[in-house]
N, C-alpha and C positions, 0 to 999 in steps of 0.2 A: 589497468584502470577498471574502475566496478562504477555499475551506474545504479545509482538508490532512489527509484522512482515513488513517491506517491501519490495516488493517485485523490484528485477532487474536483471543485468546480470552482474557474477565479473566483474571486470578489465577495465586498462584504456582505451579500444576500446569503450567502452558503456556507459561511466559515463554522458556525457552528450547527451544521445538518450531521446526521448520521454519514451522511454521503464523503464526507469531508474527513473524517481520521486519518485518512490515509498521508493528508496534508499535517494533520498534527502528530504524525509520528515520525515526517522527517525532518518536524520542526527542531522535536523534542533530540535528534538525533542530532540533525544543525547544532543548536544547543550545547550539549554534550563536546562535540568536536571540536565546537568554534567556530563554526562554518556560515555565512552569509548568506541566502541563497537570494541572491538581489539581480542575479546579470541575466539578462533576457538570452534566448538562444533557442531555435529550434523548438518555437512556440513554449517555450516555458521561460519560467525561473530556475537558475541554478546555481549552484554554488559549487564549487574547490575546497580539497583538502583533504587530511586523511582521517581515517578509522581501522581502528585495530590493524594498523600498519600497511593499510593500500592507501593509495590513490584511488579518491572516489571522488563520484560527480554528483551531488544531490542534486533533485529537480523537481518541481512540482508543475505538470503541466497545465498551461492555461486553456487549452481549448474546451468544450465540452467535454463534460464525461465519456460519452460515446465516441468521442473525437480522442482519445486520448494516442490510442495508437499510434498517430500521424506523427505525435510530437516523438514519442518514444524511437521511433523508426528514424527522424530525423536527427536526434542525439549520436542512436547509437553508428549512423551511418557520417554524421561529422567526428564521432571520435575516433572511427575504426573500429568500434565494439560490436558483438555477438550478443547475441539472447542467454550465453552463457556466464557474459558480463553483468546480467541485467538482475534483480531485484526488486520485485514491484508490491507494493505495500497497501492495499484497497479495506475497504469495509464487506462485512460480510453478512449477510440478517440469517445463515442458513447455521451459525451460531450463535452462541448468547453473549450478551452483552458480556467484553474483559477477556472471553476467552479467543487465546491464540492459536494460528492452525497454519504451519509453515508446509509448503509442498515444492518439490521442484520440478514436477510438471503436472500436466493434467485438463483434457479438452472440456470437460465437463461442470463449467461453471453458467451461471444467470446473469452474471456481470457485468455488465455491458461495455464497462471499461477494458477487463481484463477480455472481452472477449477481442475490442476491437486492438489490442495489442499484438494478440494472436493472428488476428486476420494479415494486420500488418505485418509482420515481421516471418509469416509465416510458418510458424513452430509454436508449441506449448512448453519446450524443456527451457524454462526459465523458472528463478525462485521465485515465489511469491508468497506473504505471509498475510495473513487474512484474520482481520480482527474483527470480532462479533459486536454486532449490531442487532440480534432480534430482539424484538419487544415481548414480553409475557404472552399477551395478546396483540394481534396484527388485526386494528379497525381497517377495512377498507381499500385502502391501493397500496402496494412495495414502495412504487415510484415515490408517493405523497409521502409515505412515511422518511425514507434516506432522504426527501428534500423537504421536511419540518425541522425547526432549530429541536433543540433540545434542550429539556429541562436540566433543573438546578443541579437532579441525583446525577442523569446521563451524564453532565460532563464531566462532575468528576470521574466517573469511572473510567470518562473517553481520555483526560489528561493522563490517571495513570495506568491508562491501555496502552498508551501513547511512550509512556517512557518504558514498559516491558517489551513493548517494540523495537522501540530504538536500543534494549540491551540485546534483543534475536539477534537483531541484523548484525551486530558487533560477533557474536559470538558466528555467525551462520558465513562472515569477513574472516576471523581468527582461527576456527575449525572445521567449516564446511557445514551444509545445510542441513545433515541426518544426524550431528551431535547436537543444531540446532533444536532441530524435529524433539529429541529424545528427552531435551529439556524444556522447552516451554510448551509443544502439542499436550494434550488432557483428552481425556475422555469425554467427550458428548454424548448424546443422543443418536439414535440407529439413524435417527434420520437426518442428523448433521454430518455423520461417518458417511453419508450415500451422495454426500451434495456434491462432492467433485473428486 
């Protein structure tokens, strides 16, 4: 069993924040598979069924962002799963908007999400693929930015971030996370290369 975490904030106040892709790219992967993610469990929603020939668990955790950890720790501890099972799908502002950055471990993020999954579970060797969120220019606070809706341009580019996502995670399920890496990671900035 694989568990396909992404990561957001419940409810209709957040859905479309920068902070929230993470949510729309296991929609976009639901979608794709067929997959409901309706049944509460282990502070989330989650869904049944397969992608590229596993058994996965999708989930989109409802507590805080910061809280996410809890829920993730309590999945993988009611299905019998590992950190090795695990696949977590977040927003990133340390790239640019569209583009993707698959890793399969790495202590060195801002995330607050990703970081409290780590805290919880104890390890960093988990996939995780990380879709860019910076703005051109950053007015003011990180925070305020990932929890402001998003304009007209943003979403679209967040829908179809959203569906190159949910083809990683198919492929990183089908051939492992470094054939992933080799086809959807790009080149950024030095200073996107140093973020984690």
């Amino acid at each position: 069993m694989k568990w396909i975490v992404g990561l957001g904030n419940p409810g209709p106040d957040f859905e479309w924040t920068p902070h929230n892709v993470g949510f729309l790219a296991v929609d976009a992967l639901a979608g794709r598979a067929g997959i409901r993610i309706t049944r509460p469990e282990g502070k989330a929603l989650v869904g049944f069924g397969k992608v590229a020939g596993h058994d996965v668990v999708l989930a989109k955790p409802q507590t805080m962002m910061n809280l996410s950890g809890v829920s993730v720790r309590m999945l993988l501890e009611r299905g019998e799963g590992t950190a090795a099972d695990l696949v977590v799908l977040i927003d990133e502002t340390d790239l640019p908007w569209g583009m993707l950055r698959i890793r399969d471990k790495g202590l060195n993020s801002t995330h607050y999400g990703l970081k409290s999954i780590i805290s919880e579970l104890g390890t960093d060797e988990f996939v995780r693929l990380r879709m860019g969120v910076r703005p051109e220019k950053l007015w003011g606070d990180r925070r305020e930015y990932v929890l402001r809706s998003m304009g007209r341009e943003e979403r679209k580019v967040a829908e179809q971030m959203a569906i190159e996502a949910a083809e990683a995670v198919e492929v990183i399920l089908a051939e492992g996370a470094e054939k992933a890496m080799s086809r959807f990671n790009r080149k950024a900035s030095a200073a996107s290369e140093d973020s984690e």
